[in-house]
C-alpha positions in Angstrom: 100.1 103.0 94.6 99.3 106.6 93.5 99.6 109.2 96.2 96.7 111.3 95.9 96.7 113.8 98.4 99.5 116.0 99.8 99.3 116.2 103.5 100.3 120.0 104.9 100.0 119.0 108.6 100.5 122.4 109.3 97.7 123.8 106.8 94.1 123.5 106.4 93.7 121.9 103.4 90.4 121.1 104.0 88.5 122.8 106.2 86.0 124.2 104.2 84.3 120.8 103.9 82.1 121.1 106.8 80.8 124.3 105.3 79.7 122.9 102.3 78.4 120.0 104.3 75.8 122.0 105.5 75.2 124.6 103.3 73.6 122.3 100.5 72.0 118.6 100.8 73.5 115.7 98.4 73.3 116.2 94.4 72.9 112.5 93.6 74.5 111.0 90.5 72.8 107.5 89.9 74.2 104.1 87.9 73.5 104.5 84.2 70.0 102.9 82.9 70.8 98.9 82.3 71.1 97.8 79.3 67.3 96.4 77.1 66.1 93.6 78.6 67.6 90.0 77.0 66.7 86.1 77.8 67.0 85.7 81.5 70.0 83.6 82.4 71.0 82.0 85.2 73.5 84.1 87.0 76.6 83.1 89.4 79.4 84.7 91.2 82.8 84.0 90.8 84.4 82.3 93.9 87.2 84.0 95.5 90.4 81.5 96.6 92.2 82.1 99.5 95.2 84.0 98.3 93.7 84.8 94.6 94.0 88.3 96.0 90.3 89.5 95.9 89.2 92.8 94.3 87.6 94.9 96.9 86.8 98.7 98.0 87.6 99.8 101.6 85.5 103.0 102.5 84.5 104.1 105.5 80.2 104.2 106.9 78.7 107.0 108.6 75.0 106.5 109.4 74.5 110.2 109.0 77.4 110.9 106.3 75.3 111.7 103.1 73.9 114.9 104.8 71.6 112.8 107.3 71.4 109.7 105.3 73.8 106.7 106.0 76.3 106.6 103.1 80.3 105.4 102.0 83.1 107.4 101.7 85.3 105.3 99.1 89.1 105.5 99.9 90.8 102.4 98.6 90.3 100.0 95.8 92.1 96.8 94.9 92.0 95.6 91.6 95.2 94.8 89.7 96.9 97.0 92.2 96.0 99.2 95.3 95.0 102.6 94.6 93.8 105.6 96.5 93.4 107.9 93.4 90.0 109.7 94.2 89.1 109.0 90.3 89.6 105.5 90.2 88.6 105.2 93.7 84.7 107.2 92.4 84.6 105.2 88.8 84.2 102.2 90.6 81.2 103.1 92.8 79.6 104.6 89.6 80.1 101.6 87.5 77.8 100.1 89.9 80.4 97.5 90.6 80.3 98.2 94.5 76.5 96.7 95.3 77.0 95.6 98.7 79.3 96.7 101.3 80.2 94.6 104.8 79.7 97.2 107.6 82.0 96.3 110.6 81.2 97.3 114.2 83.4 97.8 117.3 84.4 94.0 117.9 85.0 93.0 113.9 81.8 91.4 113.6 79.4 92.3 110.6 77.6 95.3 112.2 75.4 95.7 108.7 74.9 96.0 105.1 75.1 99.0 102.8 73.4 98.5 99.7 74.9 101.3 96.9 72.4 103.0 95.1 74.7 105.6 93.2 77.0 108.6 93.7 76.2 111.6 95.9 78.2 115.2 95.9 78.4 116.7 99.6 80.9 119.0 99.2 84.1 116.6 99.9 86.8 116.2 97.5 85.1 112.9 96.0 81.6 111.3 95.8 80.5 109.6 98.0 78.4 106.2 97.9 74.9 107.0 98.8 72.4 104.1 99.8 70.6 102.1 102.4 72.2 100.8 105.5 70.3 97.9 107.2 71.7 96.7 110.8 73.3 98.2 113.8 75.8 101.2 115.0 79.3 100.1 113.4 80.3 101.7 117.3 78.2 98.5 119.0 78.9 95.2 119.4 77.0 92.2 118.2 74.3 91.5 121.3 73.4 88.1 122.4 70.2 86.9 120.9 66.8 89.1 121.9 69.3 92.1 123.5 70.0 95.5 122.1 72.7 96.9 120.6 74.7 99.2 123.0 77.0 101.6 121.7 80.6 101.7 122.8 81.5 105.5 124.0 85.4 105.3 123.2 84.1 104.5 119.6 81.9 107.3 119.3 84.2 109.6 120.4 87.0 108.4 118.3 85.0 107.5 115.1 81.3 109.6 115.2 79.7 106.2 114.7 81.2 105.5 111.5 82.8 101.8 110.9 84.9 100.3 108.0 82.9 99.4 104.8 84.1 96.4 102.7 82.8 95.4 99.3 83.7 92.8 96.4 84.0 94.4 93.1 81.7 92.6 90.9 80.7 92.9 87.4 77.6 95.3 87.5 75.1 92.3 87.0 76.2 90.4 89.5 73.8 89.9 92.3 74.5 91.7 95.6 76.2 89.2 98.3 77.9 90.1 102.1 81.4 90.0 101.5 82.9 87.7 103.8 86.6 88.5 105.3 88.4 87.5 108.5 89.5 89.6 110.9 91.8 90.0 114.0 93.0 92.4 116.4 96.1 94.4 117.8 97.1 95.5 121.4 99.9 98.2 122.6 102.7 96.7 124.0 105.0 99.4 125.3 105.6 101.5 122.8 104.8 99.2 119.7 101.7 98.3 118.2 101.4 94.5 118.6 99.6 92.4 115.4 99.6 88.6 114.0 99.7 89.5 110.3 99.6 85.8 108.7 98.3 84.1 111.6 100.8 81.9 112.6 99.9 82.7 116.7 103.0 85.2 116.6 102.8 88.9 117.4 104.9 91.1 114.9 105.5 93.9 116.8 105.8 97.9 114.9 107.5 100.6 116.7 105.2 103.5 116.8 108.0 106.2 116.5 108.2 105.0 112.9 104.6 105.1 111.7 105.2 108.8 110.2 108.3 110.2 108.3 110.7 112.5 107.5 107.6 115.8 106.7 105.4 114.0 109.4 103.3 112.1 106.7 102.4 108.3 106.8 105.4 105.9 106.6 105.9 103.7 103.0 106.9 101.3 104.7 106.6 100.4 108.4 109.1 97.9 109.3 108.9 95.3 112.5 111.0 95.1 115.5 113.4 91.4 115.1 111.7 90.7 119.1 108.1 89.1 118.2 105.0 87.3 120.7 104.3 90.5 122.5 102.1 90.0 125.9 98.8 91.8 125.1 95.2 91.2 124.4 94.2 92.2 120.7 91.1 93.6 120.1 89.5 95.0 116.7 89.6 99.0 117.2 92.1 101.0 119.8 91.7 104.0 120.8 93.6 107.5 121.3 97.4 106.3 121.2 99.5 109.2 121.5 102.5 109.3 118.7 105.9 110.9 119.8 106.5 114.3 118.2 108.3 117.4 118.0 109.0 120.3 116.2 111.6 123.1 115.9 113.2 121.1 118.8 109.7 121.1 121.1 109.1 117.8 122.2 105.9 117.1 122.8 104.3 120.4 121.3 100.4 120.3 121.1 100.7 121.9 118.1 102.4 118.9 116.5 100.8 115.5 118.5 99.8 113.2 116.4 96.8 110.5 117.3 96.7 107.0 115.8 93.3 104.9 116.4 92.9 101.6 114.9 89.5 101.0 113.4 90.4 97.5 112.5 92.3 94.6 111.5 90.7 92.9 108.6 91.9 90.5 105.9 90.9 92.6 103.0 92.6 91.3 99.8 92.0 87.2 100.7 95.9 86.6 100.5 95.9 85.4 104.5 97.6 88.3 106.0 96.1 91.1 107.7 95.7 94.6 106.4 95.5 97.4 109.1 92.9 100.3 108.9 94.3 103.6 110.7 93.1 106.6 111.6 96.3 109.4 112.1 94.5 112.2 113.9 97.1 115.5 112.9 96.2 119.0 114.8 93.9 120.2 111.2 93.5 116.9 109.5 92.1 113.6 109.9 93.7 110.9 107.2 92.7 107.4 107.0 95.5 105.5 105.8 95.8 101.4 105.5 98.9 99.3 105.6 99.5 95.8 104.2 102.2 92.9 103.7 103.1 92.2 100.1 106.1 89.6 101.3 107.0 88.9 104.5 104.8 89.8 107.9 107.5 91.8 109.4 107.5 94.6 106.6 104.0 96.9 105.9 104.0 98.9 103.2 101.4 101.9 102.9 98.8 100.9 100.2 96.4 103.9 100.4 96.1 107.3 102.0 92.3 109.2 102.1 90.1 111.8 103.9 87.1 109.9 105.0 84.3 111.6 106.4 85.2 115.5 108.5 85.5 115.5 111.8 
């Protein structure tokens, strides 16, 4: 994994991007023209085997993010390897080898599609996906049939409408599909976040004390307590959990709390064990960061660290 961005949690490193936001609408950078036309051929996607280890992006939807148009801010790829590196991250959006992206809402069912159309500049410190977004707020839950979508207020105010985007890396001729992943959930218990990483019906169980290190930056690696089959109720997204922290001796100092919201728990790489997608609110900057099991469930490692959308 290639660390892309150096967290200051005391700086602004970015907060000129609402500025620039504003101040100018999207310059768009489309796929290059195909190729002439040749015999039409019959066309089909290569399956994906449980525990091939899938090649996917992980971005995050806003409805509104490409200056008032829906659009994906691309923070992870898995291809060989997981990497957050803004450049690797962009060239595969551009490529056109991100056509379809899975739109999650509140309760881990497919909120949407996002269809990619090409690259858009808004100002952030990458591209961003710009396209069309058929189906519901990624803050609703799926309806029962002939009933309305209703948006889920602790959502909104944790996440400005915006959901986790999912696509398959394809070859740039492939024909669009819905990706297809399984997801879970995770529940506070005490002061440990609660998960079932492979799915065996037992809670692994990660002390939240250890989720940032030594300069108050994402953990490597985020290591399990040995007690396991916690006593909560999982859900898809949490909300607002308060991280321990102090500074200069000053526990608890507002000028150093620390928020962690989970946007989701999502199989993302087809290996059978759950990735988690978290949002670490610092006091200046928001950083999207998502951990994942290589070996055993009991030991996460971070596999990439990004901005997402401002807040």
């Amino acid at each position: 994994m290639v660390r892309w961005m150096v967290l200051d949690r005391g700086g602004l490193p970015r907060v000129a991007w609402a500025i620039t936001l504003f101040a100018c609408g999207p310059t768009f950078k489309p796929p290059a023209p195909p190729p002439e036309p040749t015999p039409v051929m019959k066309t089909e996607r290569r399956p994906v085997a449980p525990g091939a280890g899938r090649e996917v992006l992980v971005g995050e939807m806003c409805p509104q993010g490409a200056a008032g148009r829906p659009g994906v801010a691309p923070l992870v790829a898995r291809t060989v390897n997981w990497s957050d590196n803004p450049t690797d991250v962009g060239n595969v959006v551009e490529r056109g080898a991100t056509p379809r992206f899975v739109v999650f809402g509140v309760d881990g069912k497919p909120a949407g599609t996002f269809d990619t159309v090409g690259l858009a500049d808004i100002g952030l410190q990458q591209s961003i996906a710009s396209g069309t977004y058929a189906g519901g707020s990624p803050c609703s839950p799926q309806a029962a049939k002939d009933q309305p979508r209703v948006d889920d207020a602790k959502c909104i105010a944790a996440f400005n409408s915006c959901g986790i985007a999912v696509a398959d890396i394809v070859r740039p001729d492939d024909p669009p599909e819905t990706p297809k992943l399984a997801t879970a959930g995770a529940c506070l218990s005490g002061d440990q976040l609660a998960v079932d990483i492979d799915g065996d019906g037992v809670m692994e169980s990660f002390p939240l004390a250890s989720i940032l290190d030594g300069i108050r930056g994402p953990a490597a690696e985020w290591t399990a307590t040995p007690a396991a089959g916690a006593a909560c109720s999982p859900t898809f997204q949490l909300y607002d959990i308060k991280l321990a922290a102090q500074v200069e001796g000053k526990p608890n100092d507002p000028k150093a709390t620390v928020w962690l919201d989970v946007m989701g728990v999502v199989d993302l790489d087809g290996d059978g064990k759950k990735e988690l997608v978290l949002a670490l609110r610092f006091p200046t900057v928001r950083s999207l960061v998502i951990y994942g099991s290589s070996g055993i469930p009991q030991r996460l490692e971070l596999l990439g660290e990004a901005a997402g959308f401002p807040r």
